[in-house]
C-alpha positions in Angstrom: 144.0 133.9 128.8 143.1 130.8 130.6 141.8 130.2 134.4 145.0 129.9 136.7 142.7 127.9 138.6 142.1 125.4 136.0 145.6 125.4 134.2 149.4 125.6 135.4 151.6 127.0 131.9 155.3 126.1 132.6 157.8 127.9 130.2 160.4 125.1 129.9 162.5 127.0 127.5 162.7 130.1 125.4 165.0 130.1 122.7 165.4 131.9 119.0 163.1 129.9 117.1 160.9 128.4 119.7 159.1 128.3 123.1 158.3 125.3 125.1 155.9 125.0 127.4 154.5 122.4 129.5 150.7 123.0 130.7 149.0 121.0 133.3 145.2 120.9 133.8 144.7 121.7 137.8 141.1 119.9 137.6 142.1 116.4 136.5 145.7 116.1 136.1 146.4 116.0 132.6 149.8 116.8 131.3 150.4 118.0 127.7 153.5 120.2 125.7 153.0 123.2 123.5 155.9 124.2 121.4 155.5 127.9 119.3 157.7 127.3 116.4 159.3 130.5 114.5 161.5 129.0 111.7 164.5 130.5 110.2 164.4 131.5 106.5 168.0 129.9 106.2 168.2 126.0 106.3 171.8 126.4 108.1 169.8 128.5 110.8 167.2 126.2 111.7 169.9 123.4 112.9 169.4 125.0 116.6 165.8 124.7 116.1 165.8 120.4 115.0 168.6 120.1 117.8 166.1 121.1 120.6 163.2 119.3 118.9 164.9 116.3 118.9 166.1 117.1 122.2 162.5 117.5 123.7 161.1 114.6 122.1 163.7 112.3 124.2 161.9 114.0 127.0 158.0 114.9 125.8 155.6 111.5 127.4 152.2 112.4 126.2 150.4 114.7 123.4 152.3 117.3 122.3 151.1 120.3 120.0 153.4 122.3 117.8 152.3 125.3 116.1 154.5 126.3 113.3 155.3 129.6 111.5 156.8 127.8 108.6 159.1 130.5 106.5 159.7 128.0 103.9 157.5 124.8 102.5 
């Protein structure tokens, strides 16, 4: 776990294939995103999954870490 004190974890979205977070460090003010990435075995399945990438990057100002289950290379 991490010290509430130190950190602020904002779940900006759960969906199928992926949760986005937004965490925020309470000591010096620095903003990053963490997406968990659980991608579909089916190509046609993951089209939600790009959509809200894309969607987030429009949106995402700053370092962003994605950590990726990938099904398929």
């Amino acid at each position: 776990m991490w010290n509430e004190n130190e950190f602020k974890v904002i779940t900006l979205s759960i969906e199928n294939q992926v949760i986005h977070m937004q965490i925020d460090n309470l000591i010096n003010g620095f903003t990053w995103w963490c997406s968990i990435v659980y991608e579909a075995n089916k190509l046609e399945d993951r089209k939600e999954l790009w959509e809200s990438l894309t969607a987030l990057n429009n949106v995402v100002k700053g370092p962003w870490l994605e950590m990726w289950d990938f099904n398929n290379i």
